[in-house]
N, CA, C and O atoms as a Tripos MOL2 file, in Angstrom:
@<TRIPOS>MOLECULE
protein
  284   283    71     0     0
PROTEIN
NO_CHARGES

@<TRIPOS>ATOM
      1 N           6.3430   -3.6410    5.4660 N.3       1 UNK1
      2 CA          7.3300   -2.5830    5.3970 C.3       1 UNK1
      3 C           8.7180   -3.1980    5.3570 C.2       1 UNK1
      4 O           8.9990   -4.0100    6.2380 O.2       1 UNK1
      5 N           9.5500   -2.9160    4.4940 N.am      2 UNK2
      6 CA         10.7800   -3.0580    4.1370 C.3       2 UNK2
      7 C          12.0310   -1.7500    4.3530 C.2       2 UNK2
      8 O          13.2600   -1.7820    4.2910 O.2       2 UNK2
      9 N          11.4930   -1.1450    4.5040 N.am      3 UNK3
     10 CA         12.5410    0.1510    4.5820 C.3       3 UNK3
     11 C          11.8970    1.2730    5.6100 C.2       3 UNK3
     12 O          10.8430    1.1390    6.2330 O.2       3 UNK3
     13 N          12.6210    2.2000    5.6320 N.am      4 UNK4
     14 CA         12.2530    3.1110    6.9200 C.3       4 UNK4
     15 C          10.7130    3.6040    7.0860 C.2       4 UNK4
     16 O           9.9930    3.8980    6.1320 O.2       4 UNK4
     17 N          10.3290    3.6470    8.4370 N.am      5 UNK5
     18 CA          8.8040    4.1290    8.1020 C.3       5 UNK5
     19 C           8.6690    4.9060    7.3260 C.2       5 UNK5
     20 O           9.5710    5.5590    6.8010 O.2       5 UNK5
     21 N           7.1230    5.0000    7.0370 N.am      6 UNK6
     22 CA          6.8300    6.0560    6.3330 C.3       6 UNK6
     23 C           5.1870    6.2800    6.3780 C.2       6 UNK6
     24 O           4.5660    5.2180    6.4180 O.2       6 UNK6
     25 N           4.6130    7.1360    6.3770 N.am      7 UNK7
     26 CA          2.7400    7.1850    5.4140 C.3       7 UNK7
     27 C           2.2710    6.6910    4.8980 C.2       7 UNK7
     28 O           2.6510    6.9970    3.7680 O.2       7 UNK7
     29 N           1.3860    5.8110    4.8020 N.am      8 UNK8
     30 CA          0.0490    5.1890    4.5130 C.3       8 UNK8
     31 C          -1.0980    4.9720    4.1610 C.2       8 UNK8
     32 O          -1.5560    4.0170    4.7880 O.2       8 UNK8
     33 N          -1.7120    5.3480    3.5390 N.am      9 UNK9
     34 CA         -3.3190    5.1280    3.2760 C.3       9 UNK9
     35 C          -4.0930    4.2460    2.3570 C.2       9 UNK9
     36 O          -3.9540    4.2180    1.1340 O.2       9 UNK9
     37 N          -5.0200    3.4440    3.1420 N.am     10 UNK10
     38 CA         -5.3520    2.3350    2.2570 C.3      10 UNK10
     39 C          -6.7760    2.6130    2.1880 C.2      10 UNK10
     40 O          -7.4650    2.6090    3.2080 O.2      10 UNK10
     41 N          -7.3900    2.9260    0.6930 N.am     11 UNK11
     42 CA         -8.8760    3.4630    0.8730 C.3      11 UNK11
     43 C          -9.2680    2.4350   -0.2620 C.2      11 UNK11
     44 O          -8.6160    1.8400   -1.1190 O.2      11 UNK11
     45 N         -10.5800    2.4730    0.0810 N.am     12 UNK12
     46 CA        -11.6920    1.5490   -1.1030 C.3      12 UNK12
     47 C         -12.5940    2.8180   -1.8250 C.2      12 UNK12
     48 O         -12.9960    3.8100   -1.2160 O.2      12 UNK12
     49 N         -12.8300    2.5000   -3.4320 N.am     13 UNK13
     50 CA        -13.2470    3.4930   -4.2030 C.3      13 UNK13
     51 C         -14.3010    4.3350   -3.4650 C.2      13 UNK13
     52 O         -14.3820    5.4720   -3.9290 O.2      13 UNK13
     53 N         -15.0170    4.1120   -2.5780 N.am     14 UNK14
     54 CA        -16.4330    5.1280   -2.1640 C.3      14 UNK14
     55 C         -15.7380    5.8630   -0.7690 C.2      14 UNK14
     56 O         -16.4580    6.1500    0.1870 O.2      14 UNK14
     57 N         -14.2660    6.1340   -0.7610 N.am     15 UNK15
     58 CA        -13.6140    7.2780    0.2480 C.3      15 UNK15
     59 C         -13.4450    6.3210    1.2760 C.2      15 UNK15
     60 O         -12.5070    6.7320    1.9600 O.2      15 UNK15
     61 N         -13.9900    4.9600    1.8630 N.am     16 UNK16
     62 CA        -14.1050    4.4110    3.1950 C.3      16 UNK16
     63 C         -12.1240    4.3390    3.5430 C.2      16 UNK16
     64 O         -11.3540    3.9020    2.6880 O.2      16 UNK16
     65 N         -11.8620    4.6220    4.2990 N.am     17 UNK17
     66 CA        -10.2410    5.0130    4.7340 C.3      17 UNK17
     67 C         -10.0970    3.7020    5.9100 C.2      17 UNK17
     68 O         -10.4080    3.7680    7.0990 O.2      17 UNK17
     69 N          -9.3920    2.2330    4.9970 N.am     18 UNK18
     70 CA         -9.1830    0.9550    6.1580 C.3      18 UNK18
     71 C          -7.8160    1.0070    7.1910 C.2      18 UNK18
     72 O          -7.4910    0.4000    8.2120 O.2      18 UNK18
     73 N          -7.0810    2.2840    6.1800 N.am     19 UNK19
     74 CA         -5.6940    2.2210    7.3640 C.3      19 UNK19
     75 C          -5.3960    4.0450    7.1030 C.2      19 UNK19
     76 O          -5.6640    4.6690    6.0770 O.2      19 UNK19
     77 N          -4.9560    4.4310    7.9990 N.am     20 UNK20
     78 CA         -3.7140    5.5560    7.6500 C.3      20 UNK20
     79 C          -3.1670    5.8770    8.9270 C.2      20 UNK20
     80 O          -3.6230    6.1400   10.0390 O.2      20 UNK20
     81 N          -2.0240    5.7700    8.3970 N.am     21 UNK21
     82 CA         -1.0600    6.4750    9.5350 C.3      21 UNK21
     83 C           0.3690    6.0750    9.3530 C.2      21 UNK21
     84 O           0.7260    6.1980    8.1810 O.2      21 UNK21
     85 N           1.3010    5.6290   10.1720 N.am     22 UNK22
     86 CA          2.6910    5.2560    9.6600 C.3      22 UNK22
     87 C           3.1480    4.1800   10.0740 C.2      22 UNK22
     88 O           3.2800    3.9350   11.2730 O.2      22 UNK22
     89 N           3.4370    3.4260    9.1870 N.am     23 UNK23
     90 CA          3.9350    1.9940    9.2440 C.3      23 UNK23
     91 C           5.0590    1.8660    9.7180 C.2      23 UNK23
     92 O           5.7050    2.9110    9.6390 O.2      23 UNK23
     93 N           5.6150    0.9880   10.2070 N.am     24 UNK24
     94 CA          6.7770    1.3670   11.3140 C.3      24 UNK24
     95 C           8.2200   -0.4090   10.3850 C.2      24 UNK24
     96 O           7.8670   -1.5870   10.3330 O.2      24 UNK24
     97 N           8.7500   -0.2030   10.1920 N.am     25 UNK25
     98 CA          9.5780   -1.0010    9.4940 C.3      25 UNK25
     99 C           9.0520   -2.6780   10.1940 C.2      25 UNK25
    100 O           8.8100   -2.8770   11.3840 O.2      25 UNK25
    101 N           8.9730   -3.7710    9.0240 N.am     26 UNK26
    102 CA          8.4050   -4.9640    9.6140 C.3      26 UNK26
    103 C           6.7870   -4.8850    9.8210 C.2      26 UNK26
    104 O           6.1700   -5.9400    9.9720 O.2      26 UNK26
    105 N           6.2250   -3.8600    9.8270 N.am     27 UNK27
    106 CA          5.2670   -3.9280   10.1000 C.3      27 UNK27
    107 C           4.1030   -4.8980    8.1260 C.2      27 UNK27
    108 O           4.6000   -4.7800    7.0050 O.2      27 UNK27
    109 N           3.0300   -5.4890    8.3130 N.am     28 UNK28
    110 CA          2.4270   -5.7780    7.0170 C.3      28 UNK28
    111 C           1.0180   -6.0360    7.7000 C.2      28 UNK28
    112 O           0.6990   -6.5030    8.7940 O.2      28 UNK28
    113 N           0.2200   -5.4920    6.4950 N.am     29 UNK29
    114 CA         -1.3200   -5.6300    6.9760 C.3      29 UNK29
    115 C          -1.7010   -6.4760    5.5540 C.2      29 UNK29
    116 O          -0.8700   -6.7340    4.6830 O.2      29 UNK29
    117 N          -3.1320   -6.8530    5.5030 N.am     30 UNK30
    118 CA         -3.5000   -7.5370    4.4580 C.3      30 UNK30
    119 C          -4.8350   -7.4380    4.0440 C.2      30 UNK30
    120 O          -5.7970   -7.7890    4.7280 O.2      30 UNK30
    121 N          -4.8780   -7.0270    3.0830 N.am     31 UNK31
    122 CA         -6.6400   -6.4080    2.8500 C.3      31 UNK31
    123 C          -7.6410   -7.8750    2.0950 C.2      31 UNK31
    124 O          -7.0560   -8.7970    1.5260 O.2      31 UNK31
    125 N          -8.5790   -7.8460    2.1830 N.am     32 UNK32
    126 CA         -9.0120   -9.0360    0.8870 C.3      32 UNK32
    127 C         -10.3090   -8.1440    0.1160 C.2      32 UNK32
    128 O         -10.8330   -8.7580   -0.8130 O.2      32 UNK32
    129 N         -10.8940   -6.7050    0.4240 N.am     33 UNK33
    130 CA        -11.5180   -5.5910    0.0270 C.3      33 UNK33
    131 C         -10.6320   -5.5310   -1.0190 C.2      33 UNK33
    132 O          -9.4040   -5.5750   -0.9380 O.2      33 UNK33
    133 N         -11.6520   -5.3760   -2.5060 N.am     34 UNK34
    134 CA        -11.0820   -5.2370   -4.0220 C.3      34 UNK34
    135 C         -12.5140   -4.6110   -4.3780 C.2      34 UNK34
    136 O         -13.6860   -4.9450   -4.2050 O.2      34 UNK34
    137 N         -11.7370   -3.3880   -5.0400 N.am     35 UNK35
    138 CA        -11.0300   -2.3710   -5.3970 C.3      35 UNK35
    139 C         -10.2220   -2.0030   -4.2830 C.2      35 UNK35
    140 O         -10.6180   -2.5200   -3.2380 O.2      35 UNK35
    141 N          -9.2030   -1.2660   -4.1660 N.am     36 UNK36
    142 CA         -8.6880   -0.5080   -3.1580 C.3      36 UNK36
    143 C          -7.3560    0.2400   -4.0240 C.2      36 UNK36
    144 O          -6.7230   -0.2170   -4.9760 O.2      36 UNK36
    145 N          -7.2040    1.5330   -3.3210 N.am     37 UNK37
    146 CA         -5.5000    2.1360   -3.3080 C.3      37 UNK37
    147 C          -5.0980    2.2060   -2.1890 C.2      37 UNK37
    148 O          -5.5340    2.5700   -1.0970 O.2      37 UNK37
    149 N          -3.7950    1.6290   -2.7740 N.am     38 UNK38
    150 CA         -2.3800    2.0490   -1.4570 C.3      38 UNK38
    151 C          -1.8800    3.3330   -1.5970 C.2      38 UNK38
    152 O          -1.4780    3.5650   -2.7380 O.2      38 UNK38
    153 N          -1.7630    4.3470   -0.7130 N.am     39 UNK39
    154 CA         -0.5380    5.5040   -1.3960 C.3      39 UNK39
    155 C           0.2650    5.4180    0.2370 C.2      39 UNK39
    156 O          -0.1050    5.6240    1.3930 O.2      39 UNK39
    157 N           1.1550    5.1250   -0.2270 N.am     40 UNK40
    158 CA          2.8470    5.8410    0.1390 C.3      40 UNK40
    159 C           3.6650    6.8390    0.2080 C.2      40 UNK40
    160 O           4.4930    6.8970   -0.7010 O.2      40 UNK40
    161 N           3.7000    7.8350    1.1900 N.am     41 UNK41
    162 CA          4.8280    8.8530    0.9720 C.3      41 UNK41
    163 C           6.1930    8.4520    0.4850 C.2      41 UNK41
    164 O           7.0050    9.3090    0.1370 O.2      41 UNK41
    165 N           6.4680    7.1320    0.4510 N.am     42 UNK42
    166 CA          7.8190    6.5680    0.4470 C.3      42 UNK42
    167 C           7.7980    5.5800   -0.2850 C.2      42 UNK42
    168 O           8.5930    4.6860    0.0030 O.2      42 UNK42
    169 N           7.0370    5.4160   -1.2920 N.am     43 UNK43
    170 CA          7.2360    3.5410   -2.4000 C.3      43 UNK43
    171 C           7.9160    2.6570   -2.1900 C.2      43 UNK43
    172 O           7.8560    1.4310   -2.2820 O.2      43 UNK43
    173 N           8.9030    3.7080   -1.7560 N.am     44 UNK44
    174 CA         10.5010    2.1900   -1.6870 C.3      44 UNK44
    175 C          10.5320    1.9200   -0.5610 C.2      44 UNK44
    176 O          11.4240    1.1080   -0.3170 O.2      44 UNK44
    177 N           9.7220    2.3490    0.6320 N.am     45 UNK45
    178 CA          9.5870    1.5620    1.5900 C.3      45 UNK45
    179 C           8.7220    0.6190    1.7360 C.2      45 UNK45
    180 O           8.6650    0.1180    2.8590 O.2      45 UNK45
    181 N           8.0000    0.2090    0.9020 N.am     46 UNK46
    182 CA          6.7680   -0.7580    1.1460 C.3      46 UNK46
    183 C           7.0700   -1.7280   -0.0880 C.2      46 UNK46
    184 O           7.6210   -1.4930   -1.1640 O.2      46 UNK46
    185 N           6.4760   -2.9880    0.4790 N.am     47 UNK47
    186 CA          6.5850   -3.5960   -0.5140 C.3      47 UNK47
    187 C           4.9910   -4.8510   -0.0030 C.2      47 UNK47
    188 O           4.6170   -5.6100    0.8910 O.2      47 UNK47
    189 N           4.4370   -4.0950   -1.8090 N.am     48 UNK48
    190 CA          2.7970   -4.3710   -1.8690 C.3      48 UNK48
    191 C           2.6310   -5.4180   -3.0910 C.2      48 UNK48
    192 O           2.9600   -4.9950   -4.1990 O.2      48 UNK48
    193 N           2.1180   -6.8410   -2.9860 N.am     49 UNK49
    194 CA          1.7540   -8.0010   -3.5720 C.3      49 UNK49
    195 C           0.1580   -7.0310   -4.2580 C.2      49 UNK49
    196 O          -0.5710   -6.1150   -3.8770 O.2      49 UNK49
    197 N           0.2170   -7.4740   -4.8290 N.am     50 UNK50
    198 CA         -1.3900   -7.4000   -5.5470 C.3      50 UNK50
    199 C          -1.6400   -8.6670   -5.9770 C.2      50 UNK50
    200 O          -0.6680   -9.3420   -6.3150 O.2      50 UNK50
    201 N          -2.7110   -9.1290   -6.0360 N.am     51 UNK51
    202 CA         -2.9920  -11.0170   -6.6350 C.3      51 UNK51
    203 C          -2.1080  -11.8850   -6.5650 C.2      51 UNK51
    204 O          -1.9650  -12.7840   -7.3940 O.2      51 UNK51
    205 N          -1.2920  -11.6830   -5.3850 N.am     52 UNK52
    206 CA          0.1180  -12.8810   -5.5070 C.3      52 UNK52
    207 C           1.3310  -12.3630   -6.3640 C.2      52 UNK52
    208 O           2.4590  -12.8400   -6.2420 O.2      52 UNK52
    209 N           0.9740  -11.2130   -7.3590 N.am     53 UNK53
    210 CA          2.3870   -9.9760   -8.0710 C.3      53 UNK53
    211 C           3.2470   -9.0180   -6.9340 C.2      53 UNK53
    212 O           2.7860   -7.9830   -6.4530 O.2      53 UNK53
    213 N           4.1880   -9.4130   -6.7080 N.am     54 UNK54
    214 CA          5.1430   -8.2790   -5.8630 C.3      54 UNK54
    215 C           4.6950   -7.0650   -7.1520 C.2      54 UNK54
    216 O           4.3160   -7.0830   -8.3230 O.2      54 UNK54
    217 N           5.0680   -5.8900   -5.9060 N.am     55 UNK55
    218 CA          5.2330   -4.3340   -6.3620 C.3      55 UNK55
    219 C           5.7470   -3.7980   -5.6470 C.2      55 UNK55
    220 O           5.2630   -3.6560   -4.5240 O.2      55 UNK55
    221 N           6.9180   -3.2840   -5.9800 N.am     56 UNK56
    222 CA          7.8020   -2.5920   -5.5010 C.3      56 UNK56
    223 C           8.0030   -0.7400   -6.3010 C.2      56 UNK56
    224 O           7.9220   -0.3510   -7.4670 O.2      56 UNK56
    225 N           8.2480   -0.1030   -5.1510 N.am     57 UNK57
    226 CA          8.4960    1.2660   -6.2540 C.3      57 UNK57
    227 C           9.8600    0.9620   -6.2380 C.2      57 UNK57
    228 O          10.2400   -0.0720   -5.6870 O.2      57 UNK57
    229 N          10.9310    2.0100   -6.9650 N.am     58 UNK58
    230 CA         12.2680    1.9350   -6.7810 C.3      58 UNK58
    231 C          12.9400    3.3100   -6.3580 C.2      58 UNK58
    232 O          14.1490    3.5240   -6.2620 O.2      58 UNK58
    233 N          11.7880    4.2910   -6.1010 N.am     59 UNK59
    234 CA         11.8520    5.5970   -5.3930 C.3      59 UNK59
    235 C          11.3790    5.7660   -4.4520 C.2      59 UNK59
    236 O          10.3420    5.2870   -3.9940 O.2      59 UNK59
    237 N          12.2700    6.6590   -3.9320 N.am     60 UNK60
    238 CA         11.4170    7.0380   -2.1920 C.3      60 UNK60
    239 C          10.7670    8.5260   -2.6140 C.2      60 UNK60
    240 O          11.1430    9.6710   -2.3620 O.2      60 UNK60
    241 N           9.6240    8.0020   -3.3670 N.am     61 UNK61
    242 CA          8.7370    9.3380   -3.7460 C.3      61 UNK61
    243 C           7.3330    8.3930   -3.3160 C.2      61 UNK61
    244 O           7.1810    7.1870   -3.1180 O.2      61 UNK61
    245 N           6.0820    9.9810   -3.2690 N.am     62 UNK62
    246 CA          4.9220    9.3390   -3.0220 C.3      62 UNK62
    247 C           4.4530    8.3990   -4.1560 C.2      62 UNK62
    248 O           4.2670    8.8850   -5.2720 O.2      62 UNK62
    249 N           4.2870    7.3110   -3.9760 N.am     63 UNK63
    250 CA          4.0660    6.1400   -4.6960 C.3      63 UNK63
    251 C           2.1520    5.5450   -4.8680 C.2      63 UNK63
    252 O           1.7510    4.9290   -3.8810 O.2      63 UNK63
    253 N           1.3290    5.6970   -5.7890 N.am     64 UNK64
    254 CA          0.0490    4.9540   -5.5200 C.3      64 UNK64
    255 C           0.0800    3.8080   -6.2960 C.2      64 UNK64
    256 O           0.6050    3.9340   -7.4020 O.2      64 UNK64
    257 N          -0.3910    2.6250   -5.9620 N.am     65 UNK65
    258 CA         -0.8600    1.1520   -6.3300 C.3      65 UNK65
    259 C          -2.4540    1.3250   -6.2040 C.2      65 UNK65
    260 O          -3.0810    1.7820   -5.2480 O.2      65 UNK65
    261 N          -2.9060    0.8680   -7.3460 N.am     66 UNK66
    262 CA         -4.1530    0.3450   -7.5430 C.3      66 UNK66
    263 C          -4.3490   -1.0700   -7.7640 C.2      66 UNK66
    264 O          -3.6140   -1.8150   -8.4120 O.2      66 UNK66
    265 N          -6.0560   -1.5370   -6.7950 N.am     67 UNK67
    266 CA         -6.0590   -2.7400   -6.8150 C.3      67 UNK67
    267 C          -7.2950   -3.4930   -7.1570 C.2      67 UNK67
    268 O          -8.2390   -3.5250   -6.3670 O.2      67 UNK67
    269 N          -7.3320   -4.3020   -8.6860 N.am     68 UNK68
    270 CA         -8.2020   -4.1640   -9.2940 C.3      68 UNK68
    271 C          -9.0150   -5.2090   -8.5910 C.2      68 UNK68
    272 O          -8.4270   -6.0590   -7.9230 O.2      68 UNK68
    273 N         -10.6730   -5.2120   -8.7150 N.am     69 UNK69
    274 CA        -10.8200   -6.8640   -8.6810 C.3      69 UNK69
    275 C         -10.5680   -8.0710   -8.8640 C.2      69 UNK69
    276 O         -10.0530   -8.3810   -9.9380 O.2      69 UNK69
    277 N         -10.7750   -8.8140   -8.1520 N.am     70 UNK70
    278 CA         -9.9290  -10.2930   -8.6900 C.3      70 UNK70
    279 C         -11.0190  -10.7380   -9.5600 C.2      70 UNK70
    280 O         -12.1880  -10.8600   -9.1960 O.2      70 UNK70
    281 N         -10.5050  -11.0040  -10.8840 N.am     71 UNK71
    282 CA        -11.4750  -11.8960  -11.9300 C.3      71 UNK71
    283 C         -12.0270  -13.2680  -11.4000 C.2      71 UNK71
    284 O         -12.7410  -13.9660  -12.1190 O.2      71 UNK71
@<TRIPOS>BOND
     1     1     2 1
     2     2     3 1
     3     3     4 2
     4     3     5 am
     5     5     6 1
     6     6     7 1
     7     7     8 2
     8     7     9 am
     9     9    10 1
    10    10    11 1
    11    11    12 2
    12    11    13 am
    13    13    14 1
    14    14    15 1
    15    15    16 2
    16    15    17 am
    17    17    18 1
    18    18    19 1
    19    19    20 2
    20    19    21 am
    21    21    22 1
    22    22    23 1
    23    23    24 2
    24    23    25 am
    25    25    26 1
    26    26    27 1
    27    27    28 2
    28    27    29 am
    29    29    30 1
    30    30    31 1
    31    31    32 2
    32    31    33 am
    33    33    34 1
    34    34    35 1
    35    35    36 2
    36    35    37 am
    37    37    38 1
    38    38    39 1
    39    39    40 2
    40    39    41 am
    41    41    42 1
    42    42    43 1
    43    43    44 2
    44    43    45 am
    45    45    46 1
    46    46    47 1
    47    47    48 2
    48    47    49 am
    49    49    50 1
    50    50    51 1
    51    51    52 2
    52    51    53 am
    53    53    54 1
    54    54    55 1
    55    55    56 2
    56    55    57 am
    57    57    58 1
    58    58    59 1
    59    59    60 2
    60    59    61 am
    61    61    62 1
    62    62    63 1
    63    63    64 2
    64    63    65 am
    65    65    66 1
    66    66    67 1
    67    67    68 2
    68    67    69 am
    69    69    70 1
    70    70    71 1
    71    71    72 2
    72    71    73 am
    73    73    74 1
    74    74    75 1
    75    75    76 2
    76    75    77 am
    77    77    78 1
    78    78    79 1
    79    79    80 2
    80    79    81 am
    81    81    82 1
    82    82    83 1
    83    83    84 2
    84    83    85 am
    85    85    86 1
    86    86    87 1
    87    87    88 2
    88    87    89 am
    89    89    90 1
    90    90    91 1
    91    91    92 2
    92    91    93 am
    93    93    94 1
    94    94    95 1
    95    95    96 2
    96    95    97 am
    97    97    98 1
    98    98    99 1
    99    99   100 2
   100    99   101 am
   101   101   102 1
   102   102   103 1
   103   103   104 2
   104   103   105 am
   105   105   106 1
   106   106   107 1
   107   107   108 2
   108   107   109 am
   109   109   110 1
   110   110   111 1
   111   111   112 2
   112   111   113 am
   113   113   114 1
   114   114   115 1
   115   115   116 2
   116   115   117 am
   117   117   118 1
   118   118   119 1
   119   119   120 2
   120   119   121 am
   121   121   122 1
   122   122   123 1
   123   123   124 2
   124   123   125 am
   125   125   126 1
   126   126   127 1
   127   127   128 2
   128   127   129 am
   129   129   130 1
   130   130   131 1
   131   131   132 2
   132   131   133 am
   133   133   134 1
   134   134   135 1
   135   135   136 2
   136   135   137 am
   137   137   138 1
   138   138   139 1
   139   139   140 2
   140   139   141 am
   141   141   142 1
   142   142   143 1
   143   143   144 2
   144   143   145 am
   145   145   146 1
   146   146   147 1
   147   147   148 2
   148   147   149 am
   149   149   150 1
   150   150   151 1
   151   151   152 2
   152   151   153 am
   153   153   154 1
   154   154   155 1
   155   155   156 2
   156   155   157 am
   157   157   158 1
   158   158   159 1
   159   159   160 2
   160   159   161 am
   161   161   162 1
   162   162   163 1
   163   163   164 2
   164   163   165 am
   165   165   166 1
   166   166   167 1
   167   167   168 2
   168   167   169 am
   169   169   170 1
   170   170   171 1
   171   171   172 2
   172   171   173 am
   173   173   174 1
   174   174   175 1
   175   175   176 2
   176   175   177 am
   177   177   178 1
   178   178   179 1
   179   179   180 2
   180   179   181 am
   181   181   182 1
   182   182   183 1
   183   183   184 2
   184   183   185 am
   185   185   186 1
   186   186   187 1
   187   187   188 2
   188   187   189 am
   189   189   190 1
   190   190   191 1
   191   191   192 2
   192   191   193 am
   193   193   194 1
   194   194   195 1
   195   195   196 2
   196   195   197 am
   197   197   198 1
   198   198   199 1
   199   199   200 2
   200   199   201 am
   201   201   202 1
   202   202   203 1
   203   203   204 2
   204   203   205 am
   205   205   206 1
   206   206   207 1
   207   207   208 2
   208   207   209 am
   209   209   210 1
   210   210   211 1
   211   211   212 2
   212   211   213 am
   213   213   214 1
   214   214   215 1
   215   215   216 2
   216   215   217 am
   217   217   218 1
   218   218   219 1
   219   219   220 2
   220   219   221 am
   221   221   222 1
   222   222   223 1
   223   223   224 2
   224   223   225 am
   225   225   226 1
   226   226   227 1
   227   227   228 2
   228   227   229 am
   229   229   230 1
   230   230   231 1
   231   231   232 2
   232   231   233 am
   233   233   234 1
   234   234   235 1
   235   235   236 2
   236   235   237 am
   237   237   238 1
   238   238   239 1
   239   239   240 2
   240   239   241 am
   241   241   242 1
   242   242   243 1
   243   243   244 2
   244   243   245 am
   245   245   246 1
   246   246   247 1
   247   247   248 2
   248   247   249 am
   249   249   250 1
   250   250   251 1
   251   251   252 2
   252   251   253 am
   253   253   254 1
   254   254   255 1
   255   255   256 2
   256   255   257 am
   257   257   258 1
   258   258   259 1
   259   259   260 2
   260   259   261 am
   261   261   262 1
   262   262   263 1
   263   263   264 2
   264   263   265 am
   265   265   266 1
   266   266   267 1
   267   267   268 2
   268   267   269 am
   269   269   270 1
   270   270   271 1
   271   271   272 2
   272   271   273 am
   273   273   274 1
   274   274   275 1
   275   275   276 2
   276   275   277 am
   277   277   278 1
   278   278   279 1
   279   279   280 2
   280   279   281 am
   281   281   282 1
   282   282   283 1
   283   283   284 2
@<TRIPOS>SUBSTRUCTURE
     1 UNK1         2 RESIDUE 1 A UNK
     2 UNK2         6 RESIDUE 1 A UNK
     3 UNK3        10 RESIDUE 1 A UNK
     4 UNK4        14 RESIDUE 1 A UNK
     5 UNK5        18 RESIDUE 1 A UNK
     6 UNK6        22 RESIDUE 1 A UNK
     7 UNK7        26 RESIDUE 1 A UNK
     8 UNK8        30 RESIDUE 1 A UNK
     9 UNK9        34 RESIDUE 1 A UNK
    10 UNK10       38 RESIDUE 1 A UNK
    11 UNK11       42 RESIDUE 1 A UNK
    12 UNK12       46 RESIDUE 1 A UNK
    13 UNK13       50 RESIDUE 1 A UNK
    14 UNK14       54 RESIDUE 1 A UNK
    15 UNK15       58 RESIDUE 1 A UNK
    16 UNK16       62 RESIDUE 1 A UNK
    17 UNK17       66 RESIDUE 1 A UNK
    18 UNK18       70 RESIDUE 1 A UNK
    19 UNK19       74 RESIDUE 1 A UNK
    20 UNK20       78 RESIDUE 1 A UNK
    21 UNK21       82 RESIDUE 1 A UNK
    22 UNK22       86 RESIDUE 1 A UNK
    23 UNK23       90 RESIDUE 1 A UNK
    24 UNK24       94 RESIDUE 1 A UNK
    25 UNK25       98 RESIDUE 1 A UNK
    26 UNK26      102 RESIDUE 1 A UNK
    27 UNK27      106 RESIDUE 1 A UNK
    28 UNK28      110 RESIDUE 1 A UNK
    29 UNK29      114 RESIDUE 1 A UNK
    30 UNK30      118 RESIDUE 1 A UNK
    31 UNK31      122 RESIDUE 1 A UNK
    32 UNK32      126 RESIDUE 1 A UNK
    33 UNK33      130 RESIDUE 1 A UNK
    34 UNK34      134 RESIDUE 1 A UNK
    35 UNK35      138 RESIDUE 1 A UNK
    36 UNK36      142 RESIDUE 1 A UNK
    37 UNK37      146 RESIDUE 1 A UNK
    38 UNK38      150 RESIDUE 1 A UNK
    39 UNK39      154 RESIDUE 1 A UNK
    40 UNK40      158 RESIDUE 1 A UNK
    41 UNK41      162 RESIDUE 1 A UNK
    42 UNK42      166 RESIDUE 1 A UNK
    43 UNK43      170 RESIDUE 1 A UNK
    44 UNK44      174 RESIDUE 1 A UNK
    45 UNK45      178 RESIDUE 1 A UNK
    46 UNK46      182 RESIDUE 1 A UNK
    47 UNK47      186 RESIDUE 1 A UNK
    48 UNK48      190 RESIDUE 1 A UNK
    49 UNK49      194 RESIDUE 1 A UNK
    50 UNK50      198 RESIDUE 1 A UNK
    51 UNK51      202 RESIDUE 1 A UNK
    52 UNK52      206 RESIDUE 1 A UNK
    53 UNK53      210 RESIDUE 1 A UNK
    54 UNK54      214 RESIDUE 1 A UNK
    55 UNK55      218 RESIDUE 1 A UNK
    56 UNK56      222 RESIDUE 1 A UNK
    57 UNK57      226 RESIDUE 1 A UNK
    58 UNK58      230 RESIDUE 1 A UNK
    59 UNK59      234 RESIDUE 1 A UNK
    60 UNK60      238 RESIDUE 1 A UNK
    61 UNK61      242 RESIDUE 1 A UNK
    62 UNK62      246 RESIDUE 1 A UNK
    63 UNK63      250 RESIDUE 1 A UNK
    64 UNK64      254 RESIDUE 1 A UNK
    65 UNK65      258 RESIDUE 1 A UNK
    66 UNK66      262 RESIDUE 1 A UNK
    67 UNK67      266 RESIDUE 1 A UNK
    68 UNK68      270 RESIDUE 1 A UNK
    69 UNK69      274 RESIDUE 1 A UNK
    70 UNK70      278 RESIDUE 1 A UNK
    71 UNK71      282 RESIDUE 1 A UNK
């Protein structure tokens, strides 16, 4: 987390739910489960690497990242 808290949810394609709730500024978790989505009430507060790629939103709107398998 980079910017003010915000909402969370980190799920793997078959519904299993590994995080939700609100991330509190400074806070970072780290998944190594592929497939997965991130969604964000806040994009521009989080800031999510996929394969070693920063992703950043540049809005504080609900934001989803998808995360493919690693080849």
């Amino acid at each position: 987390m980079t910017g003010p808290p915000t909402d969370v949810i980190v799920r793997v394609p078959d519904g299993e739910i590994l995080f939700t709730g609100t991330m509190a500024t400074g806070e970072t978790y780290r998944y190594n489960e592929t497939p997965l989505s991130v969604v964000a009430a806040s994009g521009a507060s989080l800031e999510v690497t996929i394969h070693g790629e920063q992703q950043q939103a540049a809005q504080a709107v609900r934001t989803e990242w998808s995360v493919p398998e690693r080849s």
